[in-house]
N, C-alpha and C positions, 0 to 999 in steps of 0.2 A: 453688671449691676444685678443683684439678687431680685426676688420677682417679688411682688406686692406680700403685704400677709393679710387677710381677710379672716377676721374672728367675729366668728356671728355671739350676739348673747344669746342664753334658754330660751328654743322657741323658733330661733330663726338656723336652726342648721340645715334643716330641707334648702333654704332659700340661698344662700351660704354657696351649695352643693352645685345648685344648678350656678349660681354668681362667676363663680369659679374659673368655670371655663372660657368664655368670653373674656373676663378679666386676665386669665393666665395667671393667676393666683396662687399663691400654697394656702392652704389652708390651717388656722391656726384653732385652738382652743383652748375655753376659760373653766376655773372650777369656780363655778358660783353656787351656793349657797345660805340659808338663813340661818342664823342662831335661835337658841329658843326665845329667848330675849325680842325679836323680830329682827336685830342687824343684819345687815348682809355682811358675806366674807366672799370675797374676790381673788381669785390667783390667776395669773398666766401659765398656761402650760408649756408655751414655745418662747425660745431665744427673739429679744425685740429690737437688741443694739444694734441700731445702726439700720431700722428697716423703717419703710413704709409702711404704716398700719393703719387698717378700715376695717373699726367695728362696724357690726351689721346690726339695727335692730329698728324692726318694725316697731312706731311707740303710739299705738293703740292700746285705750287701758294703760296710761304712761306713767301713773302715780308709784307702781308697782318699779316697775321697769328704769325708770330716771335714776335711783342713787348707784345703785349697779352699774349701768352704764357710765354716770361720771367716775368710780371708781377704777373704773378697768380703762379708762381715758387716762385718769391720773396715773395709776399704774404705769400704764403703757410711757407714759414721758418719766420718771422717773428712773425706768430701766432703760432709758438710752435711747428711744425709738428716735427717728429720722423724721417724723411726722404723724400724727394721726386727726386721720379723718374719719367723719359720719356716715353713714348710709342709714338713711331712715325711707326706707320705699313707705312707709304711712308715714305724716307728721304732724306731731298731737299739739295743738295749744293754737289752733290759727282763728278759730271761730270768734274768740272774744276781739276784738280789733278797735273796740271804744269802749269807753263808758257810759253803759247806758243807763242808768242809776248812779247816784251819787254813793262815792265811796266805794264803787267797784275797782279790783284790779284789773285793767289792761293785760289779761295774762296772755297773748300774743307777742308784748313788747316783754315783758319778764321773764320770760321760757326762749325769746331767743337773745336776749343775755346771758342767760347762764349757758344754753348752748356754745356761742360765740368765746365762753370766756374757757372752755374746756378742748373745742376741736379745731382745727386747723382749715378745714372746707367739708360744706355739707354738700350731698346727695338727696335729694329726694321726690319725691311721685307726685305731679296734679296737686301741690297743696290747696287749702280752701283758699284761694287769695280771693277777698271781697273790694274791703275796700285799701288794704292792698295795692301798691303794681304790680311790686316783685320783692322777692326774699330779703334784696339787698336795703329794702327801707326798716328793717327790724335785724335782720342777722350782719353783725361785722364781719362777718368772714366770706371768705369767697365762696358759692354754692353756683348748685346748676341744678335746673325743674326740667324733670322727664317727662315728656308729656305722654300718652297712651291712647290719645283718639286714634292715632292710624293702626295701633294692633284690635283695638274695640274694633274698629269699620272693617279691619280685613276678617273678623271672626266674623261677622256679622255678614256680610257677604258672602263667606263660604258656609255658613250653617242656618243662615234662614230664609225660608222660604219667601219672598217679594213681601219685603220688613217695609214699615211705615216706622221711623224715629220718632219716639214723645219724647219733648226736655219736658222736665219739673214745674221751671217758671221760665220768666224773662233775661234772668241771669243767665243762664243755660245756653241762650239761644245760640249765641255766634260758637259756642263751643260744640254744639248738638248739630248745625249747622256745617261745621267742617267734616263729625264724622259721615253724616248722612251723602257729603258729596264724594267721600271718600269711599262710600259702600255704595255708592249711587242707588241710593233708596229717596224717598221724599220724609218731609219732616212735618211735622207739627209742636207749639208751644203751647203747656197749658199755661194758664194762669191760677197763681197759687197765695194765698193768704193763711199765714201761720199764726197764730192765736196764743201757740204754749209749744214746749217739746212735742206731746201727744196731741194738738186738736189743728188740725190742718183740714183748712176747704179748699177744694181743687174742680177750677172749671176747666171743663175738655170743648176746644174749638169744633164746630161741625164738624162730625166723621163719617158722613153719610159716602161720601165719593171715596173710603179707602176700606169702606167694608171687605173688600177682597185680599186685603191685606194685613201680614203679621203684624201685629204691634208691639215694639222694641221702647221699652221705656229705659232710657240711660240718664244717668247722676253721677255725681263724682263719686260722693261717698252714702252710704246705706249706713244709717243705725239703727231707727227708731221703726223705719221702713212705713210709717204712715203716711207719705206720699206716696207713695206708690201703692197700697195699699186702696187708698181712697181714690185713685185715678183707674184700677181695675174694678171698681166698682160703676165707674161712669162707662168704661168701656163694655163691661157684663148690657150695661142698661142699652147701650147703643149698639150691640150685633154684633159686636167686633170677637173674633177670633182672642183666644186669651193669649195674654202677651207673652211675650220674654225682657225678665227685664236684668239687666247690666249696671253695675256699678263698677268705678275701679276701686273705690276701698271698702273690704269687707268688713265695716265696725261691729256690725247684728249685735246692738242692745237688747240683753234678757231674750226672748223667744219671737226677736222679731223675725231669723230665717224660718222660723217654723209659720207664725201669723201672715207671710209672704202667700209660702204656699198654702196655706187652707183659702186665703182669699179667692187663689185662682190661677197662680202664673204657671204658666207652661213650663217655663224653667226661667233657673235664677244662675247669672253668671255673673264671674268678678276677675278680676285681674289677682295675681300672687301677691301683690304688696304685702296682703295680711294674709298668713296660711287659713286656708276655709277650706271647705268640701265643695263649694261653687265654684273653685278659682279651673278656671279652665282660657285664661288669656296669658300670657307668660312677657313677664316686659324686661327681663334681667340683662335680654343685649343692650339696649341704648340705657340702663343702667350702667352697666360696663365701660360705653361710648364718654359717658356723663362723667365716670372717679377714674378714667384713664386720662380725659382733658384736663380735670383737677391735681392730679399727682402728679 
């Protein structure tokens, strides 16, 4: 049996590179390009008859990226392919999840329609699942959620120095909660009230008893970076050591990695989901673990 083929789209071939080898992959490649017009034009470079194929693409910024991707899907099943599935180490569209305004699109349920109606099984990282169980109450096809607390907790335990864990809010906790017992650090939850994208107030519980220690602020995902931003502002006020703070997805909206660090973080680390300069967590094996159980 011929080995998997893994074609990353624009963007994702660093990721692709490392995928590969765990996977036992060949790796494949697409010419994509825009016309002046804005279309895209899509070709396969490698033989597909009769293979198993996993496109690759992170869909952060996904507006961009979507018609491309369903293209080289479509593609892919019209020359023959055996199957093709997803890999989206980011997955864009999970936040809207109801209507909160009248005449809003549910675009959580909409995005994973069109997904469902192009790939065969998805792949993907820590999505936001709110309200939410699991992928399978929106996406019809078979998928599998990689989780990344125990590669955060074992970074986190070999690079800092006697870390205290902040979650964001209360949502966080039982996720914040496993990595800290997994780095056997202790934790704390703030509590958080969101007002808008940009106006976020952030209460920090008593931190008088961990003043001796690093403070590790983790999230799923970083855009806007104003929680984190306004919770190293409460820590600056209380003594505390400036943080290090962790996310697994690197979205950084406009100049929010730069607004991180003038705030004050010690360092800023992320997982590879999305290629960044922070990504120093690497999750591509139980990725691997995750489209070898699915193929």
């Amino acid at each position: 049996m011929s080995r998997p083929l893994l074609i990353p789209l624009p963007g994702n071939e660093e990721f692709a590179d490392l995928l590969a080898v765990p996977l036992e992959a060949e790796r494949g490649a697409l010419d994509v390009h825009t016309f002046p017009d804005g279309e895209s034009y899509v070709r396969h470079l490698s033989p597909l008859e009769g293979r198993k194929v996993c496109l690759l693409c992170s869909l952060d910024r996904p507006d961009a990226k979507f018609l491309p991707l369903v293209f080289a899907a479509a593609a892919a099943r019209d020359l023959g392919c055996a199957q093709v599935g997803l890999i989206a180490p980011y997955l864009a569209y999970m936040r809207q999840d109801r209507r909160f305004r009248a005449g809003e699109s549910v675009t959580s349920v909409a995005f994973a329609g069109l997904v469902s109606g192009q790939f065969d099984w998805l792949a993907t990282v820590d999505p936001h699942l709110h309200r939410w169980h699991a992928l399978g109450d929106i996406y019809r096809i078979p998928s599998r959620v990689v989780h990344a607390a125990s590669h955060v907790a074992r970074w986190i335990a070999s690079a800092v120095d006697a870390p205290l864990l902040i979650g964001p809010d209360s949502e966080s906790e039982q996720w914040v909660a496993a990595v800290a017992a997994d780095a056997g650090a202790p934790h704390v939850i703030l509590e958080k009230i969101r007002r808008g994208d940009r106006d976020v107030q952030v209460s920090v519980p008593d931190v008088a008893l961990w003043r001796d220690r690093t403070p590790v602020l983790v999230d799923d995902i970083v855009s806007t970076a104003r929680t984190m931003i306004e919770t190293i502002g409460h820590l600056k006020a209380a003594g505390m050591r400036p943080p290090v703070c962790i996310a697994i997805h690197a979205v950084f909206s406009g100049a929010a990695y730069d607004d991180l660090l003038e705030a004050g973080a010690a360092r800023i680390v992320t997982s590879n989901t999305i290629g960044h300069p922070s990504n120093a967590i690497d999750i591509t094996d139980t990725i691997a673990e995750a489209v070898r159980a699915l193929m």
